[in-house]
C-alpha positions in Angstrom: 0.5 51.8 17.7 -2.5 50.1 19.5 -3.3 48.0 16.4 0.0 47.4 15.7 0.5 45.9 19.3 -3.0 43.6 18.2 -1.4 42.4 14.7 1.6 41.4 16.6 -0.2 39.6 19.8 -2.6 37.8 16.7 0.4 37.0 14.5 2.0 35.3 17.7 -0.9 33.2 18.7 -1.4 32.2 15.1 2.6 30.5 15.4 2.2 28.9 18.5 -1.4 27.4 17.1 0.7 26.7 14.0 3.6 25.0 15.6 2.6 23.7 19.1 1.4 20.5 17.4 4.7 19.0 16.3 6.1 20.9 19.6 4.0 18.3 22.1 4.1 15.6 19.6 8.2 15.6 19.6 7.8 15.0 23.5 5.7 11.9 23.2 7.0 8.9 24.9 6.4 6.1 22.4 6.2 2.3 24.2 8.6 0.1 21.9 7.0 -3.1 20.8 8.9 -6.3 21.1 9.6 -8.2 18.0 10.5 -11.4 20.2 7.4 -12.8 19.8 7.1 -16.3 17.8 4.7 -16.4 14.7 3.5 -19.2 12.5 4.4 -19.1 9.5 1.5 -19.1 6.8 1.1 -21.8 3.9 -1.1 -23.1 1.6 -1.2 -26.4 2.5 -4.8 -27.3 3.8 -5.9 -29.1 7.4 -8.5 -31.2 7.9 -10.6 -27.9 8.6 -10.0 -26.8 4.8 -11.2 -27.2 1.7 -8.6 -27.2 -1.2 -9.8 -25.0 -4.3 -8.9 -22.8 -7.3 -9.6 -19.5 -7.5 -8.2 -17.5 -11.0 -5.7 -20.2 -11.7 -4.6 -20.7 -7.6 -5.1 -23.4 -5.3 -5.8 -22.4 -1.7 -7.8 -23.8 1.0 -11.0 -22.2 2.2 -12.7 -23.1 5.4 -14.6 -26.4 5.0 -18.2 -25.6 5.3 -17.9 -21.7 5.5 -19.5 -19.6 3.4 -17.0 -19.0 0.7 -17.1 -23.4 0.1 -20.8 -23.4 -0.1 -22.1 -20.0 -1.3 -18.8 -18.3 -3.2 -19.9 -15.1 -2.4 -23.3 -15.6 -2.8 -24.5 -16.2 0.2 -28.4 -16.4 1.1 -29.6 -14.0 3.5 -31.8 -16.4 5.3 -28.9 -18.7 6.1 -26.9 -16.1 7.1 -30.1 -14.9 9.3 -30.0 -18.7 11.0 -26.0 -18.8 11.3 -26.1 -15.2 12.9 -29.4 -14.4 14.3 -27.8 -11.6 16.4 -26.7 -9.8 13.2 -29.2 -6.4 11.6 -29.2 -8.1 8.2 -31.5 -5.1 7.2 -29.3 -2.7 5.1 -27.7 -5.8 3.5 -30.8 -6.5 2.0 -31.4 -3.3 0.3 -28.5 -4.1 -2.0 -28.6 -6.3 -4.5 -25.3 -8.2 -6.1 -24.0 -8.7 -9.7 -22.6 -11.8 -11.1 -18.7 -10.6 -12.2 -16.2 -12.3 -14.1 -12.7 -10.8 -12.9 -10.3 -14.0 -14.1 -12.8 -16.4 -11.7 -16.9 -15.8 -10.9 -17.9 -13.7 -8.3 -20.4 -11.9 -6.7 -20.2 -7.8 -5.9 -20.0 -6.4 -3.5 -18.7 -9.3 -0.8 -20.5 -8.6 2.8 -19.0 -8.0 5.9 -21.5 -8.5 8.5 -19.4 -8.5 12.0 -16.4 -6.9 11.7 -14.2 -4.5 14.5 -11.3 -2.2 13.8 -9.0 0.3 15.5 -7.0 3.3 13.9 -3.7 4.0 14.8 -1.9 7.7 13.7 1.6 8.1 13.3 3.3 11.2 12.4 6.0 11.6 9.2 8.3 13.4 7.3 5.8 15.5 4.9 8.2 15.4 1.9 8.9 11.3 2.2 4.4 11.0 2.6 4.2 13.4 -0.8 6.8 10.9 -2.5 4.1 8.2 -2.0 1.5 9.5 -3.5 0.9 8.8 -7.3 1.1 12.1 -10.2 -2.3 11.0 -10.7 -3.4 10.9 -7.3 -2.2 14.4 -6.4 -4.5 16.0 -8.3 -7.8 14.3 -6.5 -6.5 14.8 -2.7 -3.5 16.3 -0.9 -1.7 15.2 2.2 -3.0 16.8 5.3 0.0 19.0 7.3 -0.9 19.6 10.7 1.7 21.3 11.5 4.7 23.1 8.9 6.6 19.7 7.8 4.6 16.6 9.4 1.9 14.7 8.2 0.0 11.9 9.5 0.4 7.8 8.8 -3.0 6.0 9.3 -3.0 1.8 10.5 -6.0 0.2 10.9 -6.5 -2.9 12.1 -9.4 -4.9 10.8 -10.7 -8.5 12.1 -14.2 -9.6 10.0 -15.5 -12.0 12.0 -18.1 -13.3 9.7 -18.0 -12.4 6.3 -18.1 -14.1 2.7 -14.7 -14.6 2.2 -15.3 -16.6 6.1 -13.0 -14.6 8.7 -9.6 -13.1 8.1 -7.6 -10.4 9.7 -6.4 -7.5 7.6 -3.8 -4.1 7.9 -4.8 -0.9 6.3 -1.9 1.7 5.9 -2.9 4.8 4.6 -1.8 8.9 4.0 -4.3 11.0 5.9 -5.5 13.4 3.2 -7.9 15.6 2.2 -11.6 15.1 1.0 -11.4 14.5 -3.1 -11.5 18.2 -4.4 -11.1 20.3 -1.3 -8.3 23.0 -0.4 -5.9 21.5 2.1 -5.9 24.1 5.2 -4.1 21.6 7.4 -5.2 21.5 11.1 -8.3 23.0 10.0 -9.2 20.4 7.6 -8.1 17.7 9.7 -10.0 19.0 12.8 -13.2 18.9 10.0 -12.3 15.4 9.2 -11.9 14.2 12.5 -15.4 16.5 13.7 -17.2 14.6 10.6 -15.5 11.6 12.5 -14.1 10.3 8.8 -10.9 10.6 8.2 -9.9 10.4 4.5 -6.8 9.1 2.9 -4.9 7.8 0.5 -4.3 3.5 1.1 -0.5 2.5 0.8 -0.8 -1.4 1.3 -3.7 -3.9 2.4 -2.2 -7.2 4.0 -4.1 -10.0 5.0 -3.7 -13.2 6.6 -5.5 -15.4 4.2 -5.2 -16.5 0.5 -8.8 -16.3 -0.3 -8.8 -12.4 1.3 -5.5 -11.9 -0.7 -6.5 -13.5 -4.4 -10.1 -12.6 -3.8 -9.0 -8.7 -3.2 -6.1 -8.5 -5.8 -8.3 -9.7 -8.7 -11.6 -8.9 -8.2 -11.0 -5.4 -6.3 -7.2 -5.0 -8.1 -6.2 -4.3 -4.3 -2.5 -4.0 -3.0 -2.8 -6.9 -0.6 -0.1 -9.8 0.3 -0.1 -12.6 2.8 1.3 -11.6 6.2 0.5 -13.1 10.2 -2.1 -11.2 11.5 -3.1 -12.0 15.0 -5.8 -10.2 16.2 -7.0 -9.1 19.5 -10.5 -7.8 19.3 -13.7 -9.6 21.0 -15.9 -11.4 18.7 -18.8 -9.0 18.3 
């Protein structure tokens, strides 16, 4: 009877461990965002600021005098060393890039040298998140539960402040998922993830708020990104 008494008490704590996640969560008090606030709307047309060129078959303009106009991805590290002397340029120059051709000339990988971001997580409907993710994706990584029916919804923010594709702003929505090839034990394995302080997951849609970011990461990196307003609010750092 005694261990009877324990398998009970143990099977009970195991539910509430199970279940008190989407129990606290369902009591959140979300602050609505107003969508009163005037953007600009983006075109191509260029200021006095750009430069107008054509990049796999596209006009755009590029900042005049940044570091896509003059360097196209290539850009030395001692002038980036003089335009940003506050910058570790050390690992940078451990990696060497390749000339591609990927419907215009680039160089691989681009560099981000300053660059901040913030992570949002949003719960949702497990069976809507699995509907997202690609046959051929579901065999590499699973969408995390943390609790019976809920998964998680990743945005990140991004602002590269000095880059070269110049600055732009960019949105990164994502499935939280497992690590490629491991069992999904859901709050476990997102408790590892978030211990290993790396969350892994499965990216939706990339927005930007420039054409050279856009173009630049649709052909050469075959990226989901589109043109959107992005204002950021991060410190330059």
């Amino acid at each position: 009877m005694k261990k009877l008494k324990i398998l009970a008490i143990v099977v009970i704590i195991a539910i509430i461990l199970l279940f008190a996640p989407g129990f606290f969560l369902s009591k959140a008090i979300v602050n609505a965002a107003s969508n009163k606030e005037s953007v600009q709307p983006i075109t191509n047309n260029p200021t006095e600021k750009d430069t107008l060129i054509e990049l796999a078959g596209q006009k755009m303009p590029v900042l005049k005098g940044g570091l896509f106009d003059r360097f196209h991805s290539n850009s030395p590290m001692d002038i980036v060393a003089k335009e940003r002397p506050d910058i570790d340029l050390s690992w940078f120059k451990t990696i060497q890039k390749q000339k591609k051709e990927v419907g215009f000339t680039t160089y691989s990988p681009n560099f981000y040298y300053s660059n901040s971001s913030i992570t949002a997580i949003y719960t949702a409907d497990i069976a809507k998140i699995e509907e997202l993710i690609p046959e051929k994706v579901k065999g590499l990584v699973t969408p995390i539960s943390y609790t019976p029916g809920k998964g998680l919804i990743a945005i990140t923010s991004y602002a590269y402040h000095y880059c070269d594709n110049d600055f732009y702003n960019e949105l990164s929505i994502s499935i939280v998922t497992t690590k490629p090839g491991k069992s999904n034990w859901g709050l476990i394995s997102l408790m590892g993830e978030l211990n290993d302080k790396n969350l892994w997951g499965y990216v939706l849609k990339l927005p930007v708020n420039t054409e050279l970011a856009r173009v630049t990461g649709v052909y050469g990196y075959n990226l989901p990104k589109w043109l959107i307003p992005i204002q950021t609010l991060f410190l330059l750092i």
